[in-house]
N, C-alpha and C positions, 0 to 999 in steps of 0.2 A: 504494500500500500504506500508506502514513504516512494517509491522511485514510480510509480505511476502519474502520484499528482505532478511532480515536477514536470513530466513527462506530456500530461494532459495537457499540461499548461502551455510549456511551449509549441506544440500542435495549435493549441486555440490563436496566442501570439501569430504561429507563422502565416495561418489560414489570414487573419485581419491584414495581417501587413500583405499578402499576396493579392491579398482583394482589393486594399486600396492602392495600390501596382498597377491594378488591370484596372481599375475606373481611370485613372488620372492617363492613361495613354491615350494621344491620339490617332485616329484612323485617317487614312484622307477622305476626301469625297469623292463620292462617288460622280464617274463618268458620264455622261457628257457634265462638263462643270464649265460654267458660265457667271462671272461677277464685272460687278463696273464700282470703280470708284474715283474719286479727284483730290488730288494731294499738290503738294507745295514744294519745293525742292530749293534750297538757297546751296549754292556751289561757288565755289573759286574757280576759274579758267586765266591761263594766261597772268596769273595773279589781281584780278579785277572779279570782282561778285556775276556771279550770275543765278537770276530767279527765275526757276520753272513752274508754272503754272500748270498740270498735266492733268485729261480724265481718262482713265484705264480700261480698256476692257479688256477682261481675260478670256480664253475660251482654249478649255481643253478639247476636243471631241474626244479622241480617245487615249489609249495610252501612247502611241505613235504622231498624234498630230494635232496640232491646235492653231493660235493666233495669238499677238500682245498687238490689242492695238491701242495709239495714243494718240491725243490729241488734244492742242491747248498753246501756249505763247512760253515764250524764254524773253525775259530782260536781261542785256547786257551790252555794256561798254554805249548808253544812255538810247541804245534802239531795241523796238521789240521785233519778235521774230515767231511766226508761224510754226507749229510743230503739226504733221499731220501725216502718222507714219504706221505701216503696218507691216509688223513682223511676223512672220511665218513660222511658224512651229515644226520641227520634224524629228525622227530618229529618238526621241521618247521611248522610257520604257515603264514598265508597271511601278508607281509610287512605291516609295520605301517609305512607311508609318505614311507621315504628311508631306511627305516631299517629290515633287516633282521638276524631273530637269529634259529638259530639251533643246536641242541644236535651233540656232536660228540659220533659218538656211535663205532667206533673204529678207527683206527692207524695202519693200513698196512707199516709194513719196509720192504723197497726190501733188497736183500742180502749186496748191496755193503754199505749199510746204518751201521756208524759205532760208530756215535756219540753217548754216554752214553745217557739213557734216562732223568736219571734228568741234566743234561744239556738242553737237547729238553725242557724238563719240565720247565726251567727257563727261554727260550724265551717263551714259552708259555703261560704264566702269564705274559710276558709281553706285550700280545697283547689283551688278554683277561683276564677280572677279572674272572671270572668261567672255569676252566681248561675242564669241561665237558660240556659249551659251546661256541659257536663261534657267536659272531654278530656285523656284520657289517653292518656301514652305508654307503650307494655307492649314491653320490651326482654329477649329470653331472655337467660336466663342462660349461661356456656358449663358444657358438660356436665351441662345439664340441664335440656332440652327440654320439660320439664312445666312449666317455671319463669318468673318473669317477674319482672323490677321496674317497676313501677305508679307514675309518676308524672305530675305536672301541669306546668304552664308554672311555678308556683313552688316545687315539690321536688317530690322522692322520697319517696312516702307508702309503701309497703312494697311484701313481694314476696308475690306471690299463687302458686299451684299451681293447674294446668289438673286438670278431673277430667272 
């Protein structure tokens, strides 16, 4: 009886602590996954400020293929600048937990799109350490399953809404 309860007990212990393990992980979402959101970006280029303005839309289809597309203005060096870009998604493979990473395999500029590209190229790296790819980790929110925070291997760039 003396080496059962010790026994019991830590069985009981490991069971709570394994349980609260498996709540607190997240999964990713599920595919097709589709959010939009608009965030702010203040950068250095060239040693002078630069502010991006930007609204996101994301779009997985599947584990192979998706979209980033963006659109919105840059201030810098005292002129604004057009952003109106869509990036292509490909070569994706099944999320690891919440994370998803995919090659950009090109950069669609619509006409009225006017910002230099290495400008584009210096937010760019600043969202992703690999310029050739993009991965994000999309982590719900609690209570509130439409929700997500959107970040990369070097921060938390905002929180998007599934629609």
């Amino acid at each position: 009886m003396k080496r059962t309860l010790p026994v019991i007990v830590c069985i009981l212990l490991f069971s709570v602590a394994a349980q609260f393990f498996l709540s607190t992980r997240h999964t990713a979402p599920s595919l097709p996954f589709r959010c939009q959101t608009f965030t702010t970006y203040s950068l250095f280029y060239d040693g002078r400020p630069a502010a991006f303005r930007l609204a996101h839309d994301i779009r997985f289809y599947n584990d192979t293929d998706g979209y980033f597309y963006l659109a919105g203005k840059a201030d810098y060096d005292n002129r604004e600048y057009l952003i109106n870009r869509k990036m292509s998604l490909t070569g994706g493979g099944a999320p690891v937990q919440e994370t998803y990473r995919y090659r950009i395999a090109g950069t669609a500029k619509s006409p009225e799109d006017n910002i230099p590209d290495a400008l584009f190229t210096s937010w760019l790296k600043e969202v992703t350490p690999d310029p050739g790819f993009l991965q994000l980790d999309l982590i719900p929110l609690d209570n509130h399953p439409e929700s997500f925070i959107a970040g990369t291997p070097l921060a938390f760039l905002f929180i998007c809404h599934t629609y």
